[in-house]
Backbone as CSV, one residue per row, in Angstrom:
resi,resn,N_x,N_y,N_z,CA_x,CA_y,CA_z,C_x,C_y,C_z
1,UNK,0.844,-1.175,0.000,0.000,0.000,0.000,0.891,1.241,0.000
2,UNK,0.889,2.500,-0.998,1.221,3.050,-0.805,0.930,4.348,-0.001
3,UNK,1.900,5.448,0.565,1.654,6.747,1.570,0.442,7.472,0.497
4,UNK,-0.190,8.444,1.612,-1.010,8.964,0.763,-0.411,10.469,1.396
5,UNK,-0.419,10.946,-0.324,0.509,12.533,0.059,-0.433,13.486,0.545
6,UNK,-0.084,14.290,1.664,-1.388,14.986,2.339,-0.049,16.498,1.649
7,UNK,-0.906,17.586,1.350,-0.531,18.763,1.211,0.008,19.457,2.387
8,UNK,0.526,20.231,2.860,1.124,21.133,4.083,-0.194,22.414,3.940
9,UNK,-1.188,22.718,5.153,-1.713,23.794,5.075,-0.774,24.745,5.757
10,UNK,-0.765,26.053,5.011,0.072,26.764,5.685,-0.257,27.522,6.554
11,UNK,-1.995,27.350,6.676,-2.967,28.221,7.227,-3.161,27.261,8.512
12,UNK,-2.683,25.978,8.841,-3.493,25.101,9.655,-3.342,25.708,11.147
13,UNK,-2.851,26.277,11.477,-2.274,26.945,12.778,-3.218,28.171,13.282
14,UNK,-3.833,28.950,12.490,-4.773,29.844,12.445,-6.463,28.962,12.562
15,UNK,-5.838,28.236,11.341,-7.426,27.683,11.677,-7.987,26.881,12.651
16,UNK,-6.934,26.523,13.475,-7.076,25.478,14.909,-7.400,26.822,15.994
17,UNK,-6.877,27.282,15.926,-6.854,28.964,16.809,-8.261,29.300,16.677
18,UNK,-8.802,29.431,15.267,-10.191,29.632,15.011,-10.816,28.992,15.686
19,UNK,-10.798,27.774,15.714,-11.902,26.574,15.663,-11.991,26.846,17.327
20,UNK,-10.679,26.707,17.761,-10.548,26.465,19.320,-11.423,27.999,20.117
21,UNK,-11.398,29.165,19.308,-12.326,30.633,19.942,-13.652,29.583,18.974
22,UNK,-14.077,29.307,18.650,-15.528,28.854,18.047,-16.296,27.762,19.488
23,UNK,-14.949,27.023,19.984,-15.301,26.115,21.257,-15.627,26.679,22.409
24,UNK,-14.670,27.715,22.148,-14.806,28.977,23.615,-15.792,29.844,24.102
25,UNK,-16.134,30.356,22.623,-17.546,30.926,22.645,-18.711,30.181,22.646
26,UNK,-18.795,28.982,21.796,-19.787,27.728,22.340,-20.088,27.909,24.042
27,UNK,-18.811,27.538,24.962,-19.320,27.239,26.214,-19.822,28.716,26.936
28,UNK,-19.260,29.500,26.337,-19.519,31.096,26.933,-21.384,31.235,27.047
29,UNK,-21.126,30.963,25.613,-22.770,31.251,25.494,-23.769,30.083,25.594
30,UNK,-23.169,28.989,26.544,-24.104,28.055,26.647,-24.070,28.196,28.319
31,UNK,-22.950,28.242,28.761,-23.184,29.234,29.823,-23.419,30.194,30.549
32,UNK,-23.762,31.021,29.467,-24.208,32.631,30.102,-25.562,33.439,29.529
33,UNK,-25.858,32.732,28.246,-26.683,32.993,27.591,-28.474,32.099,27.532
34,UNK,-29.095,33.098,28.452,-30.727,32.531,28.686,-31.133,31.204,27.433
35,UNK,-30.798,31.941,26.704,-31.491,31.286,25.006,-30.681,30.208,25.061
36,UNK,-29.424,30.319,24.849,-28.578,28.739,24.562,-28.437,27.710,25.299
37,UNK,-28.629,28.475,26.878,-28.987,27.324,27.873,-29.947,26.474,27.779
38,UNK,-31.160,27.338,27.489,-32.217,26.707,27.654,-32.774,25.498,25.897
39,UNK,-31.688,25.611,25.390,-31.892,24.858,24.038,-31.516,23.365,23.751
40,UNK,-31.992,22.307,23.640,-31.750,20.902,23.464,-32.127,20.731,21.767
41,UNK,-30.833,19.450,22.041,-30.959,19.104,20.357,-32.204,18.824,19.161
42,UNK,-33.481,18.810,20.306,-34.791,19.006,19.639,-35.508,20.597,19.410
43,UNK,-34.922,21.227,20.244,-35.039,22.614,20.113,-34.420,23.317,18.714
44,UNK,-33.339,22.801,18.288,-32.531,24.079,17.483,-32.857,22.812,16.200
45,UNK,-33.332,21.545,15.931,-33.310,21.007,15.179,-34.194,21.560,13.630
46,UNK,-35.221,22.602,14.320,-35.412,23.320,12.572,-34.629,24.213,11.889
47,UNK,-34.149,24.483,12.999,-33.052,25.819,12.747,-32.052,25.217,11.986
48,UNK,-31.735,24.039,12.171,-30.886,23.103,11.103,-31.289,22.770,10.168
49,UNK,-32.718,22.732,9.962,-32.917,21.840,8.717,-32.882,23.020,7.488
50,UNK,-33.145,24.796,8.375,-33.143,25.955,7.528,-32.046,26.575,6.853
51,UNK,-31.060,25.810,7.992,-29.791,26.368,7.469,-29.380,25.431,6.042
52,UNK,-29.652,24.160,6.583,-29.516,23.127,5.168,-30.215,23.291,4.366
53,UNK,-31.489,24.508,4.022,-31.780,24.508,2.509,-31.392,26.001,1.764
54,UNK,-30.554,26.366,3.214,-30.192,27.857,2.240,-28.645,27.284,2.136
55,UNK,-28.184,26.735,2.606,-26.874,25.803,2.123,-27.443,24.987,0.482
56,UNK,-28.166,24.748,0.524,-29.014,23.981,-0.657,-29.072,24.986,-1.734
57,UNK,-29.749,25.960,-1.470,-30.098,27.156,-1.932,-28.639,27.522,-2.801
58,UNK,-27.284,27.637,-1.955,-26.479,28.713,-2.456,-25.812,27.619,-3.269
59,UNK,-25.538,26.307,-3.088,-25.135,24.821,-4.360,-26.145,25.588,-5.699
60,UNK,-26.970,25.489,-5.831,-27.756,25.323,-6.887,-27.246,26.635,-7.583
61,UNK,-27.526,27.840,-7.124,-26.923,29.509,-7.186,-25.218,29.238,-7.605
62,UNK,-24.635,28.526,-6.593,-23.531,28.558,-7.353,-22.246,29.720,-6.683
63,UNK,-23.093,29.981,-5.788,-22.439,31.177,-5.132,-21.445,30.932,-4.091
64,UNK,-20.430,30.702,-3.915,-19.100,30.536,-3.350,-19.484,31.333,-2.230
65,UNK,-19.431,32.027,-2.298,-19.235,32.581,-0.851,-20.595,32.639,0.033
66,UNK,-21.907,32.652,-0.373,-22.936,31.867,0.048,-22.521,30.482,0.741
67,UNK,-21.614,29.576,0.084,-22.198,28.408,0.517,-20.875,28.587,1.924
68,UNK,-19.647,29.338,1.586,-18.839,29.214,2.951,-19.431,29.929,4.175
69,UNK,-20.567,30.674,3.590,-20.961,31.276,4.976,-22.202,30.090,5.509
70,UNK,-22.843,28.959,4.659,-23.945,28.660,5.390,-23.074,26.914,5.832
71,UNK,-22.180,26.886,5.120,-20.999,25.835,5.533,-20.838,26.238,7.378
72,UNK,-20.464,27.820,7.923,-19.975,28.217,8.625,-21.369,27.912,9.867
73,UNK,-22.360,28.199,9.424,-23.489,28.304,10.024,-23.776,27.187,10.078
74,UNK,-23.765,25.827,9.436,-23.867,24.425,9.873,-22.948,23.745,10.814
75,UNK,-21.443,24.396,10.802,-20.396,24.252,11.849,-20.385,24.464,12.769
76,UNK,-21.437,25.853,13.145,-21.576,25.732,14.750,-22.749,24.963,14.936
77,UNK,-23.821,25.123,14.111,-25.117,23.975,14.905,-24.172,22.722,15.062
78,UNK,-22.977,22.282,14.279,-22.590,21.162,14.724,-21.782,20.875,16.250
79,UNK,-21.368,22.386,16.477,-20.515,22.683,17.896,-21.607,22.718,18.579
80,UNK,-22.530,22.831,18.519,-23.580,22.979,19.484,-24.390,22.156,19.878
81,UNK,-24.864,21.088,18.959,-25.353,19.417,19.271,-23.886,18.867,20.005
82,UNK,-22.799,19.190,19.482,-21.890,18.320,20.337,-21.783,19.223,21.601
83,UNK,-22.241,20.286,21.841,-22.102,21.181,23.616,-23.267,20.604,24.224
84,UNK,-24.660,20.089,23.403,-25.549,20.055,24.282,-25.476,18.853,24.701
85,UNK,-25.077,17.951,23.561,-24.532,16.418,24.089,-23.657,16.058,25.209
């Protein structure tokens, strides 16, 4: 079997930095914030299914930067089923 060549991000150091303030603010506002406390994974579950058709929406459109922002907006509902979990 051969290695499989992975590219060098040169960005990967920033974007762990990112991700890691995205975790930070997760618990901030699941701890301090009325609304996020009080939200379970059946609670925010339409709010997901809305974000997945304007993610849907911006595929079809074609629009690049549409879809990294609703990409961005599915990334935290995903930080956030894994905070409420």
């Amino acid at each position: 079997m051969g290695k499989v060549q992975v590219s060098k991000d040169e960005n990967r150091a920033d974007k762990l930095k990112a991700f890691d303030r995205l975790l930070t603010i997760m618990d901030e506002l699941r701890e301090n914030c009325p609304w996020d406390k009080k939200q379970t994974i059946e609670s925010i579950r339409h709010l997901t299914i809305e974000e997945t058709y304007e993610l849907s929406d911006a595929i079809i459109e074609g629009d690049l930067e549409e879809i990294k922002k609703e990409l961005g907006d599915l990334m935290l509902h995903n930080v956030f089923y894994a905070r409420i979990a």
